[in-house]
SEDRENKOL-575373 format. One record per residue (C-alpha): residue number from 1; residue in three letters; chain; y, x, z. Coordinates in Angstrom, 3 decimals. Each point is the difference from the previous one (the first is absolute). Layout:
BEGIN
num, residu, chaine, c2, c1, c3
NUM, ALA, A, Y, X, Z
...
//
This chain:
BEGIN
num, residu, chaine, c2, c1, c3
1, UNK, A, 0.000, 0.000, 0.000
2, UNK, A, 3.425, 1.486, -1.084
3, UNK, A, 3.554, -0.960, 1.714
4, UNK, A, 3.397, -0.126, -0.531
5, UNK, A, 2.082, 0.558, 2.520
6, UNK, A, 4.404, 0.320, 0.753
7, UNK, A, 1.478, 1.807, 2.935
8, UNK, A, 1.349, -2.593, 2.750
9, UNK, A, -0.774, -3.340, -2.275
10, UNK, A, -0.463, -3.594, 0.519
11, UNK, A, -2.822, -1.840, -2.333
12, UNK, A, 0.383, -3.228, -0.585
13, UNK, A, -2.547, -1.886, -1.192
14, UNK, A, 0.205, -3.164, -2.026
15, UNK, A, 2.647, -0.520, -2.712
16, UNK, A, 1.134, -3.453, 0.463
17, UNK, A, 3.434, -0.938, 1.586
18, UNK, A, -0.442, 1.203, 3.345
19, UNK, A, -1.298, 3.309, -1.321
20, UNK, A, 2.645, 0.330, -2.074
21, UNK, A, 3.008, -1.357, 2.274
22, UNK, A, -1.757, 3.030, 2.149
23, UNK, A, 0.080, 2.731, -2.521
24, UNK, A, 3.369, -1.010, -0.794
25, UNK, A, 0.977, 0.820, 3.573
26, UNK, A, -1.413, 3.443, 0.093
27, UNK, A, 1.470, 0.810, -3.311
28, UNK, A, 3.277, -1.070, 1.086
29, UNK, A, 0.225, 2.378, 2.651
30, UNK, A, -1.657, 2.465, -1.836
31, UNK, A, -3.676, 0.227, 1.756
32, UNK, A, -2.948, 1.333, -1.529
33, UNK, A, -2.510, -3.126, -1.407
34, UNK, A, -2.510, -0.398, -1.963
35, UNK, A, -1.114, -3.777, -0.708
36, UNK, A, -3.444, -1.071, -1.161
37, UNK, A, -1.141, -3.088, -1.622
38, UNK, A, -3.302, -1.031, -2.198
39, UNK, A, 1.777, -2.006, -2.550
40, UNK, A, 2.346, 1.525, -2.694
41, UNK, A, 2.708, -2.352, 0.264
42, UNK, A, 1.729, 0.002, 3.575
43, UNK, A, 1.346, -3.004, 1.196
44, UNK, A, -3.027, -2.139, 1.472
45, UNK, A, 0.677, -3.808, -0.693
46, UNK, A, 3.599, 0.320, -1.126
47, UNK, A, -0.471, 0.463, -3.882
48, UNK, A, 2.392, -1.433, -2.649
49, UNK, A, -0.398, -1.077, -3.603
50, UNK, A, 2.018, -0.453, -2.759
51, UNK, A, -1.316, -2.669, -2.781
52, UNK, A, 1.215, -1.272, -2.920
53, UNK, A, 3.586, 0.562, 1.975
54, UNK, A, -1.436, -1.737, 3.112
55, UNK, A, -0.049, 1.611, 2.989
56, UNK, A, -3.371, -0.491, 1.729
57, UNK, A, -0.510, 1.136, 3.538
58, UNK, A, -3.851, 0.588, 0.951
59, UNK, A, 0.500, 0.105, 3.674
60, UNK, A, 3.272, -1.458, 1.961
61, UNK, A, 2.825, -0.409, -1.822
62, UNK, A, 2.625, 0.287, 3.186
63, UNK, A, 0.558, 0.984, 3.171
64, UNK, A, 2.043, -2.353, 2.512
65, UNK, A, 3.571, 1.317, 0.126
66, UNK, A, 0.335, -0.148, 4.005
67, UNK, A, -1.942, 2.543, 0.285
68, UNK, A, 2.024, 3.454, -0.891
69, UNK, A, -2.552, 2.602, -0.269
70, UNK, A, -0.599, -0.693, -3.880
71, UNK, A, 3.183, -0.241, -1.186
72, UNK, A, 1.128, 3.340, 2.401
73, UNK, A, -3.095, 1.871, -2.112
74, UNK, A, 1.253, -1.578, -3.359
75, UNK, A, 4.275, 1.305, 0.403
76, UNK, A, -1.672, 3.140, 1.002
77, UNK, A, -1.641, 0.511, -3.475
78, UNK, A, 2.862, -1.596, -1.954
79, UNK, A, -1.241, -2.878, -0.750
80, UNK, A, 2.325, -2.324, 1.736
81, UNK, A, 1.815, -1.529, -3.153
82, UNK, A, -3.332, -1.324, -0.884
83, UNK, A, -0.746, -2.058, 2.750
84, UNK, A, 0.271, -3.653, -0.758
85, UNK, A, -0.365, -3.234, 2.427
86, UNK, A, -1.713, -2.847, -0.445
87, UNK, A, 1.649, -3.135, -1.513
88, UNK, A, 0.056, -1.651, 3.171
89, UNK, A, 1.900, -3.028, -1.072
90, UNK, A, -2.734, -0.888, -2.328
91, UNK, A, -2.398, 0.357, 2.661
92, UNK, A, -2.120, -2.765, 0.720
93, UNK, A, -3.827, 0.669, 0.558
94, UNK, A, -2.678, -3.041, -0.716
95, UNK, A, -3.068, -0.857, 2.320
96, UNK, A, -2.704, -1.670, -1.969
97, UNK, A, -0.913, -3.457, 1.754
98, UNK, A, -2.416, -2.438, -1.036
99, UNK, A, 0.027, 1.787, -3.497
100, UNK, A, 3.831, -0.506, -0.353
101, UNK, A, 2.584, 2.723, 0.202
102, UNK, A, 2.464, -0.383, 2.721
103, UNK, A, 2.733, 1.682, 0.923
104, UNK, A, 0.568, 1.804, 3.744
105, UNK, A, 2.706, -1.902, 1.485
106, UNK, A, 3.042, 1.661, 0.549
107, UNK, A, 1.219, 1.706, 3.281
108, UNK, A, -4.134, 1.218, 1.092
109, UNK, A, -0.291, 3.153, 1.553
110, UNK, A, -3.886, 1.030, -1.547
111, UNK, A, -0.795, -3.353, 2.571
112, UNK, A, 3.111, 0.028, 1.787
113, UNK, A, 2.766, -3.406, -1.213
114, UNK, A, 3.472, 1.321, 0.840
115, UNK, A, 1.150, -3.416, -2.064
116, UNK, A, -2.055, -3.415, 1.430
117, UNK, A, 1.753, -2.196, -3.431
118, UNK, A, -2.274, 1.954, -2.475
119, UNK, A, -2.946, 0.358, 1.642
120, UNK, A, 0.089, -3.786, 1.432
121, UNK, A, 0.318, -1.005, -4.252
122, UNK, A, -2.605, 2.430, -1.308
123, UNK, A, -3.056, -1.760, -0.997
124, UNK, A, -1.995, 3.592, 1.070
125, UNK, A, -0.368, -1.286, 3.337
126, UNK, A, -0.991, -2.842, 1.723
127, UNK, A, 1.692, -2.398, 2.419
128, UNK, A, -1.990, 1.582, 3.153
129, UNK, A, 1.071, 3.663, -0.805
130, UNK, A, 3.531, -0.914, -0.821
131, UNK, A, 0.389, -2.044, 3.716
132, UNK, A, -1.969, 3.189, 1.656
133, UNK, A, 2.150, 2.537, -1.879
134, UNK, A, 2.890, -1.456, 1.502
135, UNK, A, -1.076, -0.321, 3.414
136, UNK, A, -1.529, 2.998, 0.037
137, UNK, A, 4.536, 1.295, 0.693
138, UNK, A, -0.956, -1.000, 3.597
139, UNK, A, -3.329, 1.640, 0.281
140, UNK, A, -0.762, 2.361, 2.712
141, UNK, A, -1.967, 3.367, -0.288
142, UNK, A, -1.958, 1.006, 3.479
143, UNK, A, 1.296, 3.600, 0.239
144, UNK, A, -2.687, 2.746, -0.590
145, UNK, A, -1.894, -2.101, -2.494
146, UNK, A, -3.208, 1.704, -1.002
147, UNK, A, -0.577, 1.617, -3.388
148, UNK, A, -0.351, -2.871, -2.401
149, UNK, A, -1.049, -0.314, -3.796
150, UNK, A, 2.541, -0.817, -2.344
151, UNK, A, -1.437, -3.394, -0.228
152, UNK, A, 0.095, -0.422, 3.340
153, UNK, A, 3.546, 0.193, 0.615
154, UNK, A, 0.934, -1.809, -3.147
155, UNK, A, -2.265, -2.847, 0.998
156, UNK, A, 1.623, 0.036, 3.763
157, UNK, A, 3.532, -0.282, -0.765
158, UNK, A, -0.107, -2.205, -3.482
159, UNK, A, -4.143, -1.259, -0.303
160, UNK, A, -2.748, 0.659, -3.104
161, UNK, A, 1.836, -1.422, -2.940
162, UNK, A, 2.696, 3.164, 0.641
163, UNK, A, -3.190, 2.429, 0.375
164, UNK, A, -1.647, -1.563, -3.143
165, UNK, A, 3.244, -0.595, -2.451
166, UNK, A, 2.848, 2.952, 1.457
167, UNK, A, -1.458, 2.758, 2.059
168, UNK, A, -3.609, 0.308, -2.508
169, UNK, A, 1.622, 0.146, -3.115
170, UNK, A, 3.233, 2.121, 0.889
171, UNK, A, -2.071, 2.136, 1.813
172, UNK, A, -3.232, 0.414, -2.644
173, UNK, A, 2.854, 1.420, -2.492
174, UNK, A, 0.709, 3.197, 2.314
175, UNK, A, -3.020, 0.907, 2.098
176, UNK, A, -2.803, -2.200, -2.091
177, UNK, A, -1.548, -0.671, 3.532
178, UNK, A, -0.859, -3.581, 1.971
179, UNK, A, 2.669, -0.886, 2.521
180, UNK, A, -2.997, -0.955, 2.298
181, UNK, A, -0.905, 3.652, 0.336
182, UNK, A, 3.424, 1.784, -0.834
183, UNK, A, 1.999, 1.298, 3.718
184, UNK, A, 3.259, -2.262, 0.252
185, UNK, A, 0.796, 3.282, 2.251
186, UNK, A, -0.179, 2.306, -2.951
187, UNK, A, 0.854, -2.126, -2.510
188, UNK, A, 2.895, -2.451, 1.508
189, UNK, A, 1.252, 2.605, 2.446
190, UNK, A, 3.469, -1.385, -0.267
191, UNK, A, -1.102, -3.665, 0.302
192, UNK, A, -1.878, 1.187, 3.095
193, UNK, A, 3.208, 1.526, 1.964
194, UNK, A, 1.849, -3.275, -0.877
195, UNK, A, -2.672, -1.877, 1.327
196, UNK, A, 0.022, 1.751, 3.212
197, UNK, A, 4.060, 0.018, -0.237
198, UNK, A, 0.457, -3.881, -0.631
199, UNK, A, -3.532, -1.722, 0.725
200, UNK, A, 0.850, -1.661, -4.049
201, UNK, A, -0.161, 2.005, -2.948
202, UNK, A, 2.517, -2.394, -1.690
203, UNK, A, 2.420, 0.316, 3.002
204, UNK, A, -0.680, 4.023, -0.268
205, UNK, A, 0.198, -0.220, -3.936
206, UNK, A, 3.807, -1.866, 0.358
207, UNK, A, 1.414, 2.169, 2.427
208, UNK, A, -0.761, 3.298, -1.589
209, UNK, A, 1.116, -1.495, -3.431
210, UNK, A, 3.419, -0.921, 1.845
211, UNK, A, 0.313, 3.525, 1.409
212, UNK, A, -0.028, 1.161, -3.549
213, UNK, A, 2.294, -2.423, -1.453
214, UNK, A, 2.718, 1.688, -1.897
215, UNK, A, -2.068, 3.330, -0.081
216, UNK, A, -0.647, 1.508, -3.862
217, UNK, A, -1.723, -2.125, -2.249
218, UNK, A, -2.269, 0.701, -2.770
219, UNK, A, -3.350, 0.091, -1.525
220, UNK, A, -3.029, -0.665, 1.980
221, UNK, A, -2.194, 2.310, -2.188
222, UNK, A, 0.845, 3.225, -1.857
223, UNK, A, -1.217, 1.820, -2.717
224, UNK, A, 0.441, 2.426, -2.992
225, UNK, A, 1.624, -1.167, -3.644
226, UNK, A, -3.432, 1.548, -1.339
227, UNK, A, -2.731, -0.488, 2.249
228, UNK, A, -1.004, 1.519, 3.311
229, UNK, A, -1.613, 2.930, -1.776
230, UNK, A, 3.746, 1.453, -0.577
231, UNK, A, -0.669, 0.847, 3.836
232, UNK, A, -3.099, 1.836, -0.675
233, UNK, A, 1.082, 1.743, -2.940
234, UNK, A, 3.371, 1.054, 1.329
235, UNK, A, -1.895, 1.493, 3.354
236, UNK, A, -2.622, 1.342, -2.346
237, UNK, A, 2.085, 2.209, -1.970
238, UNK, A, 2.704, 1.202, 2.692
239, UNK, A, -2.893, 0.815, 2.041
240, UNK, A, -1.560, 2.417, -3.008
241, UNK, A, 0.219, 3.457, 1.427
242, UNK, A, 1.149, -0.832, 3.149
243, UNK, A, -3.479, -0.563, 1.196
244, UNK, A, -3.336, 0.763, -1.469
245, UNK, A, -2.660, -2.695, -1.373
246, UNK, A, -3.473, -0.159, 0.245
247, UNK, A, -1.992, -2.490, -1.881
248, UNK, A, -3.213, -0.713, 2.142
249, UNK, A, -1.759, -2.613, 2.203
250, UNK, A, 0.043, 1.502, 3.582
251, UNK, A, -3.673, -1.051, 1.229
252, UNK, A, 0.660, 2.295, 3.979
253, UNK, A, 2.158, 1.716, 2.023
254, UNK, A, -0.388, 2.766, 2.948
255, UNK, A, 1.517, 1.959, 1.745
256, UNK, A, 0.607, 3.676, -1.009
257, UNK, A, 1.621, 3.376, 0.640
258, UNK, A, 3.147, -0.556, -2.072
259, UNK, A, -0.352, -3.985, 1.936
260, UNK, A, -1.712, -2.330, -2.304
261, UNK, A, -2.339, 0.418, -3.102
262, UNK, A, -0.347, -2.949, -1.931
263, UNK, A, -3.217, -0.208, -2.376
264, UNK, A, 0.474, -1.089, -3.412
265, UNK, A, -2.685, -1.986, -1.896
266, UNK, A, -0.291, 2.337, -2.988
267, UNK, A, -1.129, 2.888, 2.836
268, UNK, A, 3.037, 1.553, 0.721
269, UNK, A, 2.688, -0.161, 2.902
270, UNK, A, 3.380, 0.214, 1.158
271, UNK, A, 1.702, 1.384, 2.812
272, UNK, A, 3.007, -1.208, 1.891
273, UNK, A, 1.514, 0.461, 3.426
274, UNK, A, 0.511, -3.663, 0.089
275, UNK, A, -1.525, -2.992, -1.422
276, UNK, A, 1.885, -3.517, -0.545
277, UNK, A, -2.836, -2.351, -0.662
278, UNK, A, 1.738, -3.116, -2.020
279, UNK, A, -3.484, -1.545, -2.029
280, UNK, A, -0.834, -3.386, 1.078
281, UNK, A, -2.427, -0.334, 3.168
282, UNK, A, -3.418, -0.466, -1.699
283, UNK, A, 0.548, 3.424, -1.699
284, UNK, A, 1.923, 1.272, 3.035
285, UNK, A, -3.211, -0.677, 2.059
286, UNK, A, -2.203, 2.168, -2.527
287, UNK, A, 1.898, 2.789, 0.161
288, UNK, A, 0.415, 0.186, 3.434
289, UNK, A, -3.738, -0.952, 0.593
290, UNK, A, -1.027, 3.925, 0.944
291, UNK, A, 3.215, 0.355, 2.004
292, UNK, A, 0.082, -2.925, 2.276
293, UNK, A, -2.866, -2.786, -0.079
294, UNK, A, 2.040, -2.012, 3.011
295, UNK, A, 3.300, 0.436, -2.551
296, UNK, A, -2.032, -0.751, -3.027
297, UNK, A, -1.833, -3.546, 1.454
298, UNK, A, 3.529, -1.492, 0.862
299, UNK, A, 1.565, 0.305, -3.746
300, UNK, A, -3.236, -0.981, -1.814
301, UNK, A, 0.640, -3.294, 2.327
302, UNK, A, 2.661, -0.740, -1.941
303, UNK, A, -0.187, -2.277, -2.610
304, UNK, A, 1.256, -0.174, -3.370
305, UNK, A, 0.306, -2.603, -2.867
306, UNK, A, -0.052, 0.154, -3.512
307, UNK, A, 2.036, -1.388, -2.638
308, UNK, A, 1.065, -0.854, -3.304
309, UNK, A, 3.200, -0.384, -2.037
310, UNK, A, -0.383, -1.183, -3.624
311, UNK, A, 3.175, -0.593, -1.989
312, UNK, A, -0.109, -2.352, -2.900
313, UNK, A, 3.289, 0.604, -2.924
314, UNK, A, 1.297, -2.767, -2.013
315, UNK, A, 2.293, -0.832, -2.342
316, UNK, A, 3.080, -1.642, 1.343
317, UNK, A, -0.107, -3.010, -1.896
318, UNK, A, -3.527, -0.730, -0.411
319, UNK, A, -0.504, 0.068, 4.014
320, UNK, A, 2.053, -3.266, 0.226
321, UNK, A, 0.251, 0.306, 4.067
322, UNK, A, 3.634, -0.185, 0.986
323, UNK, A, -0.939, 3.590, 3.060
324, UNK, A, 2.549, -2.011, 2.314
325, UNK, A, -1.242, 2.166, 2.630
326, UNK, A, -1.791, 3.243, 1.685
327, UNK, A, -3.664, -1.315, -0.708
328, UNK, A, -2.147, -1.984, 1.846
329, UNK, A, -2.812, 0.756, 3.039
330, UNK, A, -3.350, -1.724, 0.108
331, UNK, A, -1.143, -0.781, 3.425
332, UNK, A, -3.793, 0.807, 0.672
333, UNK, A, -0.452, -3.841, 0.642
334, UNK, A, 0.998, -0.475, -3.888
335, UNK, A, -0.799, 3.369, -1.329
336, UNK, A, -3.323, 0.451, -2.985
337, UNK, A, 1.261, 3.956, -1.002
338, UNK, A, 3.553, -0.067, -0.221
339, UNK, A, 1.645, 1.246, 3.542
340, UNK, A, 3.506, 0.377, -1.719
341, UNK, A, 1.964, 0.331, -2.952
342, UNK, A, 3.696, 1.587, -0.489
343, UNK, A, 1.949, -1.262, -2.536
344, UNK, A, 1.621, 3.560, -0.657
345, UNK, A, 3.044, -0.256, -1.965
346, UNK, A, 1.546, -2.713, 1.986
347, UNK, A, -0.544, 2.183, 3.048
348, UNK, A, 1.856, 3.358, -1.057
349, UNK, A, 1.887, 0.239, -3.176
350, UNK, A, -0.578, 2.649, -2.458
351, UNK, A, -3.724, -0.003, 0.220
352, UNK, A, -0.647, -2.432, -2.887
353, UNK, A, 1.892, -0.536, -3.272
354, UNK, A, 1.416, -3.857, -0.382
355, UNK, A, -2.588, -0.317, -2.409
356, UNK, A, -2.315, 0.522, 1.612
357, UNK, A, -1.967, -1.199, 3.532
358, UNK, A, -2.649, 2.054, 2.518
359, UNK, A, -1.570, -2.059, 2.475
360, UNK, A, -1.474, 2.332, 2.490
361, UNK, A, -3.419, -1.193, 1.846
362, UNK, A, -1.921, 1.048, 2.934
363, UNK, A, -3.376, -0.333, 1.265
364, UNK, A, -1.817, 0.317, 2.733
365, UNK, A, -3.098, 3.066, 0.007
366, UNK, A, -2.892, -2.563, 0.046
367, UNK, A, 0.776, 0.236, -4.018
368, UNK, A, 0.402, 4.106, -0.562
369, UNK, A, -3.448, 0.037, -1.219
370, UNK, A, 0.453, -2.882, -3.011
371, UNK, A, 0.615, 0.867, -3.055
372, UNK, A, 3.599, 0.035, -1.737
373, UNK, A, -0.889, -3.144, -2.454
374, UNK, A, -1.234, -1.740, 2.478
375, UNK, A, 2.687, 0.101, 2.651
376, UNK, A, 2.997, -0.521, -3.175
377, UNK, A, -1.605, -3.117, -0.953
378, UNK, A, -0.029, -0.836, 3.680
379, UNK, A, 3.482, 0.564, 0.613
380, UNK, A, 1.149, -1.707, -3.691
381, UNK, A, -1.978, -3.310, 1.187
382, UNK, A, 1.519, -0.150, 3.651
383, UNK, A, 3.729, 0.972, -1.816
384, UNK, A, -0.706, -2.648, -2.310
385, UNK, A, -0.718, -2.449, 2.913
386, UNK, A, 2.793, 1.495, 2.329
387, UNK, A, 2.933, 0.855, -2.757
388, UNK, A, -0.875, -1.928, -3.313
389, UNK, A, -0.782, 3.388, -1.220
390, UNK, A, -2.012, -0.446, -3.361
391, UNK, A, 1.239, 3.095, -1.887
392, UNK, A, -2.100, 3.149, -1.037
393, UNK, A, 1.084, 2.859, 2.158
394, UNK, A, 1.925, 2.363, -2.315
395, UNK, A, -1.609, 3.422, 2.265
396, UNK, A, -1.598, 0.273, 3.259
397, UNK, A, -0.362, 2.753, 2.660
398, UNK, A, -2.706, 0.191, 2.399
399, UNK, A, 0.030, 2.141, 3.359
400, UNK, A, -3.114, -0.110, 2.651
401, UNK, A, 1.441, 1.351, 3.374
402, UNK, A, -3.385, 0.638, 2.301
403, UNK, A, 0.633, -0.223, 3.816
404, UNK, A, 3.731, 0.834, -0.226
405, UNK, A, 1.046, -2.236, 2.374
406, UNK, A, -0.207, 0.565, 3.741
407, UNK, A, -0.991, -2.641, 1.743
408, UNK, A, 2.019, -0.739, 3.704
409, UNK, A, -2.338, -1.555, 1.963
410, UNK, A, -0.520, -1.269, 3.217
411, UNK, A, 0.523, 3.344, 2.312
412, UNK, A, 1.345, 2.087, -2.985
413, UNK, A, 2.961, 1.142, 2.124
414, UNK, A, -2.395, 1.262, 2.957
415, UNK, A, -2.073, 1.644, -2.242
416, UNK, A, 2.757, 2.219, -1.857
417, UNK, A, 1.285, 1.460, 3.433
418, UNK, A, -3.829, 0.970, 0.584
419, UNK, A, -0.222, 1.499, -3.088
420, UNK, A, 3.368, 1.699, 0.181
421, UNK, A, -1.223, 1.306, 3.170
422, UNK, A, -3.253, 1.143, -0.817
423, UNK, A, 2.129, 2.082, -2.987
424, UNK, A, 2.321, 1.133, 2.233
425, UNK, A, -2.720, 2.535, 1.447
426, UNK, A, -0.170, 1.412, -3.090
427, UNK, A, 2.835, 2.664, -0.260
428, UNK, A, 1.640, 0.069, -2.914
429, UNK, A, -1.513, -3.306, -1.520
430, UNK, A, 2.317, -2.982, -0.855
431, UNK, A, -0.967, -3.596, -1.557
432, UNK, A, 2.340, -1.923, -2.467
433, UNK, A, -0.957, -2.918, -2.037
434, UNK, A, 0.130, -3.755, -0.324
435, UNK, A, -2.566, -0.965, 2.477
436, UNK, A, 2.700, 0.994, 2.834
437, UNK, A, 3.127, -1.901, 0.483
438, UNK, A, 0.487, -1.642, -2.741
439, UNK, A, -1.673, -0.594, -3.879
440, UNK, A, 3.426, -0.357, -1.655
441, UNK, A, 1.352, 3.203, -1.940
442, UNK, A, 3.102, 0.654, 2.339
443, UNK, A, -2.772, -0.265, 2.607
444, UNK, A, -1.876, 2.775, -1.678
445, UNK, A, 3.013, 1.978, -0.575
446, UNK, A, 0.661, 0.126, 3.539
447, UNK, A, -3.464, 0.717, 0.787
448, UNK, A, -0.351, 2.818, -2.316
449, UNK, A, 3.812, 1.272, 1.372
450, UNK, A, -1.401, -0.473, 3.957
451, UNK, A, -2.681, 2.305, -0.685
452, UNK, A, 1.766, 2.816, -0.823
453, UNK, A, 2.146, -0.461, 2.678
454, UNK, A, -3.059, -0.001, 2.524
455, UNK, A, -1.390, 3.142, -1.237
456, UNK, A, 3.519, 1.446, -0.034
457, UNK, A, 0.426, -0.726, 3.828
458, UNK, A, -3.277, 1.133, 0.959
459, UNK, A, 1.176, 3.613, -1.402
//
């Protein structure tokens, strides 16, 4: 077995955003790296595409604007006069009910009404939720609640109908997971502390909404003119020869004289003085298998979904849909395949011509194994049903994303302090990723960021 090796450097291993946000740190301040990952594109599940003039995102196509870390990474590489908001005044998002598209009234928080009017007119929900939502202003929390599901503490404060037609769909969109088994505590942290501020979550929702009044204003999602993979390509190329690349699946890592070896698949190795570890934790687990079994057992506990996004191009005129909104969500009480569909142009601008239309669908991983004709056909028959849809897709794009998505269940928070423990007697050794604090890519950002600074302060 042969090895590479750099005086005083940090390997990071795994190429997706939290890698890179990582290697981006070290370059910055001008740190020896070296960062290894299996496939030849970096990036992970951000990847863009351009066709026929429409641009086509294969994994998320935002990030939510509250949260800086993104948009602090994308001034840094210049990129700032391409970021672009979503057309929030065109935002309305459907809910599929009884086979009819309906639209979320207006003034809900995910399951949260801010405005009783809308929601007391909107045919999503029935009499018995609509009373309940609006007594729920006087409902009282008992303080130190338990950990709860995220169906739990929908169904507490606003009953099943919110679980089954809100908090299931809005939620299947971002972490493709069941609300029964999802952590409110990891997922709804903030609905959590206004629960335990306010006993309501409507009361809590209204008073920190009022706080902000008058405080700036803009889009609720952000993005880039041409795709999230202007983020990967700018980091890829100002990070050339600031730190060196390996292309290699990592299958172990050990300790060694210069601090850690890691052990390629193809045989060979590389050396580092630190290691950054920012794969997801069913890989994570493998490699650290030899090092720490205890360390090891708690990531390969948690779990991770697949998914799907297949976007379908038309022409403009022969669509015939009027894309009044976002796209719609397809609770799993309604759902056959579809889990969600974007209707992309109406959501950011420049991403499709005006003659043209890209309706972006998603699908849950019990399909990743069916066959492209299959699923299209699928999709085109519940479109039809849903939308009126009866023209021939111009293109298509297909992308299968196998257990990308961490799942935050029940305990998740518990178990990440045990596992950041357990790492934590490993000198030198730092975890990053989105099965953490958070799946979104400011989330990752930060994590990649935070684990540079922990290996920093531990000298």
């Amino acid at each position: 077995m042969s090895a590479t090796s750099g005086p005083n450097r940090t390997a990071i291993l795994g190429g997706g955003i939290s890698g890179l946000a990582a290697a981006w740190e070290l370059a910055k301040a001008g740190q020896p790296a070296v960062l290894i990952e299996q496939d030849a594109a970096l990036g992970g599940v951000i990847r863009t595409n351009v066709v026929q003039d429409c641009v086509i995102e294969a994994g998320p196509d935002s990030f939510l604007a509250a949260k800086p870390a993104a948009l602090e990474l994308i001034r840094e590489l210049g990129l700032a006069d391409q970021v672009i908001g979503s057309n929030d005044h065109l935002r309305v998002t459907y809910i599929r009910k009884h086979g009819r598209l309906i639209p979320m009234p207006d003034g809900l928080m995910m399951m949260i009404p801010t405005k009783l009017l809308p929601v007391a007119f909107s045919p999503l929900l029935g009499w018995g939720t609509k009373i309940r939502m609006g007594l729920e202003y006087f409902h009282s929390s008992p303080p130190n609640a338990p950990e709860r599901s995220v169906a739990q503490l929908v169904r507490e404060h606003y009953g099943q109908e919110a679980v089954d037609y809100l908090a299931e769909p809005l939620l299947s969109g971002v972490y493709g997971g069941d609300p029964e088994t999802l952590s409110a505590n990891a997922v709804l942290g903030q609905f959590i502390e206004l629960e335990k501020k306010y006993g309501s979550l409507t009361k809590g929702t209204l008073a920190v909404r009022a706080q902000r009044k008058g405080g700036p204003a803009g889009s609720l999602f952000k993005t880039l003119q041409g795709g999230l993979g202007q983020l990967i390509e700018a980091l890829t190329q100002q990070l050339d020869g600031k730190i060196d690349r390996v292309t290699g699946a990592v299958v172990s890592l050990a300790r060694s004289a210069e601090g850690w070896r890691i052990g390629l698949a193809n045989g060979t190795a590389v050396e580092a003085a630190r290691v950054i570890l920012a794969v997801p934790a069913g890989p994570a687990a493998q490699i650290l298998a030899g090092l720490d079994a205890e360390l090891a057992e708690l990531l390969a506990a948690i779990p991770y979904n697949s998914s799907m996004t297949i976007a379908l191009g038309y022409d403009r005129q022969a669509l015939g849909h009027p894309l009044d909104g976002f796209g719609f969500l397809i609770p799993k009480v309604e759902r056959r395949k579809l889990v969600a569909c974007t209707w992309v142009g109406t959501k950011f601008n420049h991403r499709v011509p005006p003659d043209k239309a890209v309706l972006r669908c998603f699908l849950g991983g019990a399909h990743i194994d069916e066959p492209d004709d299959a699923l299209i056909a699928a999709i085109r028959e519940e479109l039809r049903d849903l939308m009126g849809v009866t023209a021939t897709p111009a293109f298509h794009t297909v992308q299968r994303w196998r257990k990308a998505m961490a799942q935050y269940t029940l305990g998740h928070q518990g178990r990440v302090r045990e596992i950041r423990g357990l790492a934590g007697r490993h000198e030198g050794l730092a975890l990053a990723g989105n099965f953490l604090d958070g799946i979104g890519i400011p989330d990752c950002i930060r994590s990649g960021q935070a684990a540079v600074r922990q290996l920093e302060q531990a000298g």
